[in-house]
mmJSON file of the N, C-alpha and C atoms, coordinates in Angstrom:
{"data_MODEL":{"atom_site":{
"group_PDB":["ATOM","ATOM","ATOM","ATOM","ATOM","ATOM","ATOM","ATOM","ATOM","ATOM","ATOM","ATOM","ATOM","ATOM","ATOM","ATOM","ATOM","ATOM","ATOM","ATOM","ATOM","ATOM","ATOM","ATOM","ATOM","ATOM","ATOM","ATOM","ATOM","ATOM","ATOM","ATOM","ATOM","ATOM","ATOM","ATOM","ATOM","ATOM","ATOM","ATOM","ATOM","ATOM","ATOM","ATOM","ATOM","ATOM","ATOM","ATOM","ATOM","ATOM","ATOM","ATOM","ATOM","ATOM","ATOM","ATOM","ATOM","ATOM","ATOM","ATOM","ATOM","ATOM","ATOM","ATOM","ATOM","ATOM","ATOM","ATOM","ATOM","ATOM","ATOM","ATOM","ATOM","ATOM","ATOM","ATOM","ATOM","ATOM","ATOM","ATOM","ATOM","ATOM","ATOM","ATOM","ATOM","ATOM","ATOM","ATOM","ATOM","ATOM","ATOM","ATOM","ATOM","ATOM","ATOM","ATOM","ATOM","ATOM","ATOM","ATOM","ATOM","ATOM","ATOM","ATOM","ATOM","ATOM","ATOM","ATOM","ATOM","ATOM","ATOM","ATOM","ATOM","ATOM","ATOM","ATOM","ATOM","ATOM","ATOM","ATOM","ATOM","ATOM","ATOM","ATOM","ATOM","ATOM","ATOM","ATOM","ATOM","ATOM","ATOM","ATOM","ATOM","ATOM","ATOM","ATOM","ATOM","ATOM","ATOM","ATOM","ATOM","ATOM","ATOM","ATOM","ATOM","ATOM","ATOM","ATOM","ATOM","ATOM","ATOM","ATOM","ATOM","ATOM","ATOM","ATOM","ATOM","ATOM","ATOM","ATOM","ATOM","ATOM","ATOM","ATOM","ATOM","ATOM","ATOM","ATOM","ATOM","ATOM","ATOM","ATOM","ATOM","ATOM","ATOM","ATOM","ATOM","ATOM","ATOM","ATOM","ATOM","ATOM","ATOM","ATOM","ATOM","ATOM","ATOM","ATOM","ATOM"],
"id":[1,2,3,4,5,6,7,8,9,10,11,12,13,14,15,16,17,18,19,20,21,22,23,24,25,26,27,28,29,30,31,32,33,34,35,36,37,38,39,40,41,42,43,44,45,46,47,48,49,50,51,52,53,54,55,56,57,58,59,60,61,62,63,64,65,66,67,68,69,70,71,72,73,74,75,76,77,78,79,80,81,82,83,84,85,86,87,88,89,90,91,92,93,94,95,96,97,98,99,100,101,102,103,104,105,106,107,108,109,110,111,112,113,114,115,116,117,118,119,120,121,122,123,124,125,126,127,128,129,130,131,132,133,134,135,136,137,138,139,140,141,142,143,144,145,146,147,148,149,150,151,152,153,154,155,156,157,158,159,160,161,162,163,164,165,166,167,168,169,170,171,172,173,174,175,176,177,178,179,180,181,182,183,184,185,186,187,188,189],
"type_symbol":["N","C","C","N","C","C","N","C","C","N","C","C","N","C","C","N","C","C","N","C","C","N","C","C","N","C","C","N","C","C","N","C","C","N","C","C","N","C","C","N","C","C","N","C","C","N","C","C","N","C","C","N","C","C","N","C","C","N","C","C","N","C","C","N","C","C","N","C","C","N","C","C","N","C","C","N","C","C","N","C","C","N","C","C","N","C","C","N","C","C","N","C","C","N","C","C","N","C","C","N","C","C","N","C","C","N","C","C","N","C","C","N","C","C","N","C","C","N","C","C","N","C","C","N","C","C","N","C","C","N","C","C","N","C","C","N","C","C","N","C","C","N","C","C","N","C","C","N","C","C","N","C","C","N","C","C","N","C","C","N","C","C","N","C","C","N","C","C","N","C","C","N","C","C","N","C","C","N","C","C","N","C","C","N","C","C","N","C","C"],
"label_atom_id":["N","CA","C","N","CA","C","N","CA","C","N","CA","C","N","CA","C","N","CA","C","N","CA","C","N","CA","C","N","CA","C","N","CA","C","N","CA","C","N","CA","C","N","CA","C","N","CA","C","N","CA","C","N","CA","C","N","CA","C","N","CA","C","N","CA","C","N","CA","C","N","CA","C","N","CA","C","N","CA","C","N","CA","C","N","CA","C","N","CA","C","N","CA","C","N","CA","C","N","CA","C","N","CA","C","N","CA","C","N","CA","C","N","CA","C","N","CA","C","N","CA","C","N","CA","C","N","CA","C","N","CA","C","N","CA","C","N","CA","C","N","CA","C","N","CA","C","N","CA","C","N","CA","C","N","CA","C","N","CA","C","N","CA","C","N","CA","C","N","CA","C","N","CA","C","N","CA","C","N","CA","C","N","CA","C","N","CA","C","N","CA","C","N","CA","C","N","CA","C","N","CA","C","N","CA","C","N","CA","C","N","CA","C","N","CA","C","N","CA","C"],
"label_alt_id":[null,null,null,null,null,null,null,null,null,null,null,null,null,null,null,null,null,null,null,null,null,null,null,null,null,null,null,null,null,null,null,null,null,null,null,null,null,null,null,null,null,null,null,null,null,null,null,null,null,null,null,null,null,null,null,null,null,null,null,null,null,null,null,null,null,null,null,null,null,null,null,null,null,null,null,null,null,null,null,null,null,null,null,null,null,null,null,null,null,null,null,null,null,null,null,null,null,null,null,null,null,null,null,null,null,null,null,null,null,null,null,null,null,null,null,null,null,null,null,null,null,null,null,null,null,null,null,null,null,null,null,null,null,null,null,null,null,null,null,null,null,null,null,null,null,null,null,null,null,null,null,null,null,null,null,null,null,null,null,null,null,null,null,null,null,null,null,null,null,null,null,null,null,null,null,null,null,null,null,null,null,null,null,null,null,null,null,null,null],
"label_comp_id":["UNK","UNK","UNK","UNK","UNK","UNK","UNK","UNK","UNK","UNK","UNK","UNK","UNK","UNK","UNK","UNK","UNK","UNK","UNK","UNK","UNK","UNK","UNK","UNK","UNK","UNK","UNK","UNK","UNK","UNK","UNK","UNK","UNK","UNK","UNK","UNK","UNK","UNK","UNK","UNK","UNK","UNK","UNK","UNK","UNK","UNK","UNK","UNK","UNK","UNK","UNK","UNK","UNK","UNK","UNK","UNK","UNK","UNK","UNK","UNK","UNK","UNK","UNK","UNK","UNK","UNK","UNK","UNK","UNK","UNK","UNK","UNK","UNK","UNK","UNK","UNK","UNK","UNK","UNK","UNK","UNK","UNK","UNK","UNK","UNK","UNK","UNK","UNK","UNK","UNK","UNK","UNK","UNK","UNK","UNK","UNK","UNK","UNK","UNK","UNK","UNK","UNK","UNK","UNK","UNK","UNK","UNK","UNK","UNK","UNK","UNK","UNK","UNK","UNK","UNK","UNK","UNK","UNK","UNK","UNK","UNK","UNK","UNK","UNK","UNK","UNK","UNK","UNK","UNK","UNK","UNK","UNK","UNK","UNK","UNK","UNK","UNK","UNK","UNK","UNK","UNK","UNK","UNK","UNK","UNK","UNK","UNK","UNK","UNK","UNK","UNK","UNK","UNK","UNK","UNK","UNK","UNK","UNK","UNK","UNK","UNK","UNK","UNK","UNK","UNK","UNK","UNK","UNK","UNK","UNK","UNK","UNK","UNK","UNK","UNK","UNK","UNK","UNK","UNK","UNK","UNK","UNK","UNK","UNK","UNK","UNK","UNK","UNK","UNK"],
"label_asym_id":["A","A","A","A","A","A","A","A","A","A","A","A","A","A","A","A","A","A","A","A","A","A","A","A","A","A","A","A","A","A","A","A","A","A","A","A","A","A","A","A","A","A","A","A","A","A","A","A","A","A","A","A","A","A","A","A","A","A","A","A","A","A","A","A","A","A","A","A","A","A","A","A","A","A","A","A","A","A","A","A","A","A","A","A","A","A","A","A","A","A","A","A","A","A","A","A","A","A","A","A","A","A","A","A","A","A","A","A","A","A","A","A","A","A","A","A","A","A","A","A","A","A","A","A","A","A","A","A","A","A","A","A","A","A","A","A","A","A","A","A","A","A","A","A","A","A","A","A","A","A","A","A","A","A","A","A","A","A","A","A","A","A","A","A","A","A","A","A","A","A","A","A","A","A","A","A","A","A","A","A","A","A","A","A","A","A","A","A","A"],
"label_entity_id":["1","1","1","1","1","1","1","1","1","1","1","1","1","1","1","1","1","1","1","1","1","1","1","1","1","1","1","1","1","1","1","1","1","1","1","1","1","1","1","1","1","1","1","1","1","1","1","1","1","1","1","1","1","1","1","1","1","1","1","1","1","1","1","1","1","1","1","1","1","1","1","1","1","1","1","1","1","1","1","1","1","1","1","1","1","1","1","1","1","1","1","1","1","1","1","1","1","1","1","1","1","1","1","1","1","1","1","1","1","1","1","1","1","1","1","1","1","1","1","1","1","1","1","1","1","1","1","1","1","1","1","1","1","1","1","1","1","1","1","1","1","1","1","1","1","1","1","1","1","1","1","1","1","1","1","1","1","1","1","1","1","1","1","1","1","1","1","1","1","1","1","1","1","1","1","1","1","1","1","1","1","1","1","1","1","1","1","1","1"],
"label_seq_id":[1,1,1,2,2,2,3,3,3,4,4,4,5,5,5,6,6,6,7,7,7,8,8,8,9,9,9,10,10,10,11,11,11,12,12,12,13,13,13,14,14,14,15,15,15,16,16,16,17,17,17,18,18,18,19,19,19,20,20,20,21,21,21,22,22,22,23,23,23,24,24,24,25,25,25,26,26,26,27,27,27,28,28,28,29,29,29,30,30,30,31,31,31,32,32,32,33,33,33,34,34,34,35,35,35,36,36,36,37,37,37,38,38,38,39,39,39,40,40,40,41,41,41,42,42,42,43,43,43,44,44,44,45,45,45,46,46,46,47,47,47,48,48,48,49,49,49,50,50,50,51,51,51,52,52,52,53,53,53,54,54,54,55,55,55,56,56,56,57,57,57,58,58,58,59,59,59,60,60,60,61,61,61,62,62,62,63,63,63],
"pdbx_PDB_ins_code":[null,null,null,null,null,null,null,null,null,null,null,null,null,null,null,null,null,null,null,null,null,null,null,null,null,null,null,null,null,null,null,null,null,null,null,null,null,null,null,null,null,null,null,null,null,null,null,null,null,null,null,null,null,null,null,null,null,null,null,null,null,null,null,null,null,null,null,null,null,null,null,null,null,null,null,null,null,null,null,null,null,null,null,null,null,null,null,null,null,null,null,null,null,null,null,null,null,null,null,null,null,null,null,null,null,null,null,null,null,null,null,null,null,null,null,null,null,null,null,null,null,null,null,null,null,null,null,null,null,null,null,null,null,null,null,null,null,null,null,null,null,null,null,null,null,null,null,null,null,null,null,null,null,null,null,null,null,null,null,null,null,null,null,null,null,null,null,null,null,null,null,null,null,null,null,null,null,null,null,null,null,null,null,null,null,null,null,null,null],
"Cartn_x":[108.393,107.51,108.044,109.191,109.908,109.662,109.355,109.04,107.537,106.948,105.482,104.568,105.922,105.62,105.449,105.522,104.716,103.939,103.301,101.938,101.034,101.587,100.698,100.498,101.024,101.243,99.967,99.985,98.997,97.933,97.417,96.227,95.443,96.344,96.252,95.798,96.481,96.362,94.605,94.63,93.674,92.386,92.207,91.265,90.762,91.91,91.908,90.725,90.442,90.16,88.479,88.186,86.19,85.908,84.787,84.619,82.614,82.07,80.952,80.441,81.037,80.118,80.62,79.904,80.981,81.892,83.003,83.813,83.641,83.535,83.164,84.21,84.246,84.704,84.632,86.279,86.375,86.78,86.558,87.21,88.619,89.545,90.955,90.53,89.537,89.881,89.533,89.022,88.933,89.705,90.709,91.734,91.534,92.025,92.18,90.614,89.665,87.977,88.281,88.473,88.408,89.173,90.443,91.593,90.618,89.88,89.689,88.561,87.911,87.156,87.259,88.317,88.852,89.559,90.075,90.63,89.054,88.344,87.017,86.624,86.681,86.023,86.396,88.177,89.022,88.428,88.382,88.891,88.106,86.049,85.386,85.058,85.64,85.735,86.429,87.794,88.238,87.784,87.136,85.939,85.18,84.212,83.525,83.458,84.79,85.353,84.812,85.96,85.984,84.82,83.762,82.947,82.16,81.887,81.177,82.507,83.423,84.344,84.529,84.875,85.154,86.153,86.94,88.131,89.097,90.016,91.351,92.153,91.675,93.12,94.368,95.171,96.469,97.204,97.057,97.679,96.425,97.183,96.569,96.995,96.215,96.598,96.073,97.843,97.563,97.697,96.703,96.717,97.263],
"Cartn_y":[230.353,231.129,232.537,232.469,233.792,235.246,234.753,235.517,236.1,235.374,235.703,236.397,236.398,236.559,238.133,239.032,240.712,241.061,239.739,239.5,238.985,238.188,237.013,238.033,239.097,239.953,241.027,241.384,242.601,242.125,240.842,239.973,240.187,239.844,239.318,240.64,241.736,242.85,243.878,243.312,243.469,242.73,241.74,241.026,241.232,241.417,241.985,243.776,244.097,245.261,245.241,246.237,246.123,246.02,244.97,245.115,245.624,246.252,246.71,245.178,244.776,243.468,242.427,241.317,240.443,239.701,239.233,238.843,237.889,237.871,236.945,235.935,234.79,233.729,232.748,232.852,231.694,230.424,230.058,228.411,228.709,229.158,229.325,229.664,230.335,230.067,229.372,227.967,226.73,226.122,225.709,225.214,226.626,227.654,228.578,228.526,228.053,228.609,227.127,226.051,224.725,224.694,225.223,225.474,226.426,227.645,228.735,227.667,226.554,226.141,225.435,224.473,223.744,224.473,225.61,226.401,226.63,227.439,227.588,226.68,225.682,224.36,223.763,223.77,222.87,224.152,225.494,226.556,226.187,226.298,225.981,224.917,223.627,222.403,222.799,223.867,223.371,224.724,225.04,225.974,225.464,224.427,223.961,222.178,221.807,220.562,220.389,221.161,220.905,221.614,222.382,223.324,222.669,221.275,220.354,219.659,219.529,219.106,219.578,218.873,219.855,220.202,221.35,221.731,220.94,220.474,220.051,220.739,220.359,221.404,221.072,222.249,222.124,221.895,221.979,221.848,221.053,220.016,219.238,219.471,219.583,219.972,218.497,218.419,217.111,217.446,216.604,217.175,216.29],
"Cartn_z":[57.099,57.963,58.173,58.204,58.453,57.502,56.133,55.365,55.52,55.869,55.793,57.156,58.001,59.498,59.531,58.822,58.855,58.166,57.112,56.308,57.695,58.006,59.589,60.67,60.869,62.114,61.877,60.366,60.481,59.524,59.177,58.919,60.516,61.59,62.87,63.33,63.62,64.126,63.692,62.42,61.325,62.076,62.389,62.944,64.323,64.853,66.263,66.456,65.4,65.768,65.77,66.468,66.264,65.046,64.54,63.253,62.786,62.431,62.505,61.76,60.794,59.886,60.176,60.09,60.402,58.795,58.925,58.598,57.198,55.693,55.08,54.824,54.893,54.972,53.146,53.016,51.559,51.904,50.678,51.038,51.715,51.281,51.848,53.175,53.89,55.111,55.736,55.096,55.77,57.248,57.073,57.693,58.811,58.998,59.995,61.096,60.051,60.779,61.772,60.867,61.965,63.157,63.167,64.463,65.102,64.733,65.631,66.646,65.445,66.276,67.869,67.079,68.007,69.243,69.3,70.536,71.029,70.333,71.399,71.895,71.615,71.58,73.132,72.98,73.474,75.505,75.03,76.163,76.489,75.853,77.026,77.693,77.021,78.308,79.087,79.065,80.36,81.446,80.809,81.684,81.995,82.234,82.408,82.909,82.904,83.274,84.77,85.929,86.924,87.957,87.462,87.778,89.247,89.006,89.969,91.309,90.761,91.421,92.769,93.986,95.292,95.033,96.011,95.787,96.83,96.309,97.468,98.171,98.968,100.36,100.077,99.71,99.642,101.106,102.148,103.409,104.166,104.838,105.552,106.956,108.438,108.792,110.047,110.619,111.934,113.045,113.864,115.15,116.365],
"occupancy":[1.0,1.0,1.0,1.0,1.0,1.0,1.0,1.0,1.0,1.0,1.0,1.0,1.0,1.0,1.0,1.0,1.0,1.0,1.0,1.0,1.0,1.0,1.0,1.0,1.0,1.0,1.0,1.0,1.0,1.0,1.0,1.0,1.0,1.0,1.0,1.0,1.0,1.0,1.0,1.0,1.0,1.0,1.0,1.0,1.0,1.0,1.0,1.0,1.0,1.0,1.0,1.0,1.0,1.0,1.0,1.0,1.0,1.0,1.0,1.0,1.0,1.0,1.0,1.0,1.0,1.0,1.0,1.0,1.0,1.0,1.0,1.0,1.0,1.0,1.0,1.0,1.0,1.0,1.0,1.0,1.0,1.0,1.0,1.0,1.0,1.0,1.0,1.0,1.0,1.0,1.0,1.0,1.0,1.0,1.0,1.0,1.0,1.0,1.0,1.0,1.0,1.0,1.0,1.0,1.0,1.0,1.0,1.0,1.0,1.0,1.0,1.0,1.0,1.0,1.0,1.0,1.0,1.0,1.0,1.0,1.0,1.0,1.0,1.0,1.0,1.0,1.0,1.0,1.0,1.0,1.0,1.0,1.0,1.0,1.0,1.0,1.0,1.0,1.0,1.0,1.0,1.0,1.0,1.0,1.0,1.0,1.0,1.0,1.0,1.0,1.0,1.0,1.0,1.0,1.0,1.0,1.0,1.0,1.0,1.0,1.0,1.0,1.0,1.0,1.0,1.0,1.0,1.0,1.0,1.0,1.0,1.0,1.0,1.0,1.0,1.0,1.0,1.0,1.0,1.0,1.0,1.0,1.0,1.0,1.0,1.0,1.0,1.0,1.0],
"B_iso_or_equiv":[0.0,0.0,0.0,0.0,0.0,0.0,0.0,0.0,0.0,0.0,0.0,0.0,0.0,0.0,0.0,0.0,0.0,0.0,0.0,0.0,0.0,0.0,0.0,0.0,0.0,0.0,0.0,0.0,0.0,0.0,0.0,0.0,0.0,0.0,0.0,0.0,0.0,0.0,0.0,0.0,0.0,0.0,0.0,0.0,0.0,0.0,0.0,0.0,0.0,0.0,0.0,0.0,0.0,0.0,0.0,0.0,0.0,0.0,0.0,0.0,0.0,0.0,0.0,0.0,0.0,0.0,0.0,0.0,0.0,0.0,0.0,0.0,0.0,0.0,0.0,0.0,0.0,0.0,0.0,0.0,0.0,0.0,0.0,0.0,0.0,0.0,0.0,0.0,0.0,0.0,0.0,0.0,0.0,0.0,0.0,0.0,0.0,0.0,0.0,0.0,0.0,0.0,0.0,0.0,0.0,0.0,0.0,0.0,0.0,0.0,0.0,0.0,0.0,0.0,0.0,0.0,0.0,0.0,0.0,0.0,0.0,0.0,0.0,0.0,0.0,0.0,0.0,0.0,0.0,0.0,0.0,0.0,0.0,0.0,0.0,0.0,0.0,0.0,0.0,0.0,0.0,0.0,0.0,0.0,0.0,0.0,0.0,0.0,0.0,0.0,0.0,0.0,0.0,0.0,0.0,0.0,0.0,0.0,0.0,0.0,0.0,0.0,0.0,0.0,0.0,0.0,0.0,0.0,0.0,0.0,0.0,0.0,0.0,0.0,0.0,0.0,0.0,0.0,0.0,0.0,0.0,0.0,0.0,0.0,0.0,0.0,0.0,0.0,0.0],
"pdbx_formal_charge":[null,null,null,null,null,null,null,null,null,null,null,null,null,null,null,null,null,null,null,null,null,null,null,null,null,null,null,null,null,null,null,null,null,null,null,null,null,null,null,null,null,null,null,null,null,null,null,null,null,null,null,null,null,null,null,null,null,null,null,null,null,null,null,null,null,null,null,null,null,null,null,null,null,null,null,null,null,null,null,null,null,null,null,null,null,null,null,null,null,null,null,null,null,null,null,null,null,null,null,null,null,null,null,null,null,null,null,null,null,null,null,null,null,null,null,null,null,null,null,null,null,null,null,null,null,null,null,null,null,null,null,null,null,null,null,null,null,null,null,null,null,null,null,null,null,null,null,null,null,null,null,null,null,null,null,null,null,null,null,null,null,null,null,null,null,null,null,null,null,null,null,null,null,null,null,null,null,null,null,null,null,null,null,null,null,null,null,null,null],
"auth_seq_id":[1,1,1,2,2,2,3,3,3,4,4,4,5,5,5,6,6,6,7,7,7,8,8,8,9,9,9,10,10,10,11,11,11,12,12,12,13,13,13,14,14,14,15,15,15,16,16,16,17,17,17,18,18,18,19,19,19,20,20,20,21,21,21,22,22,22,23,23,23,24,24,24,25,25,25,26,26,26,27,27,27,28,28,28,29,29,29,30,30,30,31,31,31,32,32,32,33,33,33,34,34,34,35,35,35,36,36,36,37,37,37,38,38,38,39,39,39,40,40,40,41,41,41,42,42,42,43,43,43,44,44,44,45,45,45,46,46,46,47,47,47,48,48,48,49,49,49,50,50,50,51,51,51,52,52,52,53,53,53,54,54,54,55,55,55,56,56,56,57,57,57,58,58,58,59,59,59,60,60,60,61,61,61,62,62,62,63,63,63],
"auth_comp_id":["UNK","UNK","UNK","UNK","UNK","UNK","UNK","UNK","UNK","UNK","UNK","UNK","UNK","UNK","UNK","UNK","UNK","UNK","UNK","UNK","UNK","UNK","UNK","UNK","UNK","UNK","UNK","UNK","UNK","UNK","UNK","UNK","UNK","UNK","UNK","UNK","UNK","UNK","UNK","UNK","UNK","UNK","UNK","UNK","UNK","UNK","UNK","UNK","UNK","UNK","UNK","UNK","UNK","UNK","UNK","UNK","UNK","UNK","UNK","UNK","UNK","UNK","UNK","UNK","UNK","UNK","UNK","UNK","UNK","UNK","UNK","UNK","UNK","UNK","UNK","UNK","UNK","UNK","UNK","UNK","UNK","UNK","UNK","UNK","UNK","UNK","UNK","UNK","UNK","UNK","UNK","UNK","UNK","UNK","UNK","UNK","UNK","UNK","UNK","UNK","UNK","UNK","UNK","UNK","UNK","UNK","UNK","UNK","UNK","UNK","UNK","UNK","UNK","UNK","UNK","UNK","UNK","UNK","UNK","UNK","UNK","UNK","UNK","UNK","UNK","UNK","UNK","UNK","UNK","UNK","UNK","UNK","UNK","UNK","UNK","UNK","UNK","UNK","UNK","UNK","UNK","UNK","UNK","UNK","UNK","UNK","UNK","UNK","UNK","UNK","UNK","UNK","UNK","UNK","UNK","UNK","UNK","UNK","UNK","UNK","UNK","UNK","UNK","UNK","UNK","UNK","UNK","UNK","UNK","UNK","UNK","UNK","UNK","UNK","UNK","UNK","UNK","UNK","UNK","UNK","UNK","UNK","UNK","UNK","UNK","UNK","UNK","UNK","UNK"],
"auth_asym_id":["A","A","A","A","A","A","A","A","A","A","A","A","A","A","A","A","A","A","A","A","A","A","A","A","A","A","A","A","A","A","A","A","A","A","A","A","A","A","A","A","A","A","A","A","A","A","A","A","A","A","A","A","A","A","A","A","A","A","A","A","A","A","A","A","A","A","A","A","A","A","A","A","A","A","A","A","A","A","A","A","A","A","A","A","A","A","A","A","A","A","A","A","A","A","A","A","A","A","A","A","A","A","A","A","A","A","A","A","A","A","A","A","A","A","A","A","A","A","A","A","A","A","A","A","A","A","A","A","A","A","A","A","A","A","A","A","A","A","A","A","A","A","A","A","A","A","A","A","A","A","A","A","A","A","A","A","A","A","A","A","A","A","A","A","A","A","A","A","A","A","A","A","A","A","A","A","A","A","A","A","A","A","A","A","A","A","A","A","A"],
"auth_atom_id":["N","CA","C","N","CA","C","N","CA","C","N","CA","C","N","CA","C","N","CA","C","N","CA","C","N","CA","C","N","CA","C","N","CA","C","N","CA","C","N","CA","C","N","CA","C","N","CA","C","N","CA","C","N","CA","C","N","CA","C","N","CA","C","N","CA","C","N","CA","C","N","CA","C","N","CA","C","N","CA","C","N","CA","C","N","CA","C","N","CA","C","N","CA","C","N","CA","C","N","CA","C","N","CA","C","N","CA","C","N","CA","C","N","CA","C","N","CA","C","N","CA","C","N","CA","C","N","CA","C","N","CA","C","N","CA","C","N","CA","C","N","CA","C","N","CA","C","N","CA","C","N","CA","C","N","CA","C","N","CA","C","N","CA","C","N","CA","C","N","CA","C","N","CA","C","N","CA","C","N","CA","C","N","CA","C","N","CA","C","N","CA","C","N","CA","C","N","CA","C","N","CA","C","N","CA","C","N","CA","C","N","CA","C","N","CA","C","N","CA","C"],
"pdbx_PDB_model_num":[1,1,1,1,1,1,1,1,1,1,1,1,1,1,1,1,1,1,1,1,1,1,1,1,1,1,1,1,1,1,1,1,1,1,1,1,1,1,1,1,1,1,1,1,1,1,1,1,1,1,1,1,1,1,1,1,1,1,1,1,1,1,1,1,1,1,1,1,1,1,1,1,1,1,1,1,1,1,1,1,1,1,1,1,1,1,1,1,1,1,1,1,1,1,1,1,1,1,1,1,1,1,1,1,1,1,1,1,1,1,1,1,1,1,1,1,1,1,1,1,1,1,1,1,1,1,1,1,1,1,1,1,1,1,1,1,1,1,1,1,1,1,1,1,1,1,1,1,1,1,1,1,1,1,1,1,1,1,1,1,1,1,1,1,1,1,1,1,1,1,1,1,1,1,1,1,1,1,1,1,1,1,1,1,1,1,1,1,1]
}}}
């Protein structure tokens, strides 16, 4: 990994930037499109998990 880690940095940096078109996609970037999925995937359940839930009082207070 070590070697490839300032190829990985400015692929990354590269992507990161406004892009006017969008992005064409090869087989090789299979594997990367399914992870990106799964993080979106995974973030907005937990955005949307506890939304209904009441909230718990951290301090209880006795009288």
């Amino acid at each position: 990994f070590a070697e490839d880690k300032a190829i990985l940095e400015a692929v990354h940096q590269e992507e990161q930037r406004p892009q006017k078109r969008k992005p064409i996609r090869i087989a090789i970037d299979k594997a990367p499109n399914v992870y990106r999925k799964r993080i979106r995937d995974t973030i907005e359940a937990e955005a949307t998990d506890d939304l209904g839930d009441p909230i718990s009082p951290v301090f209880v207070q006795h009288d």
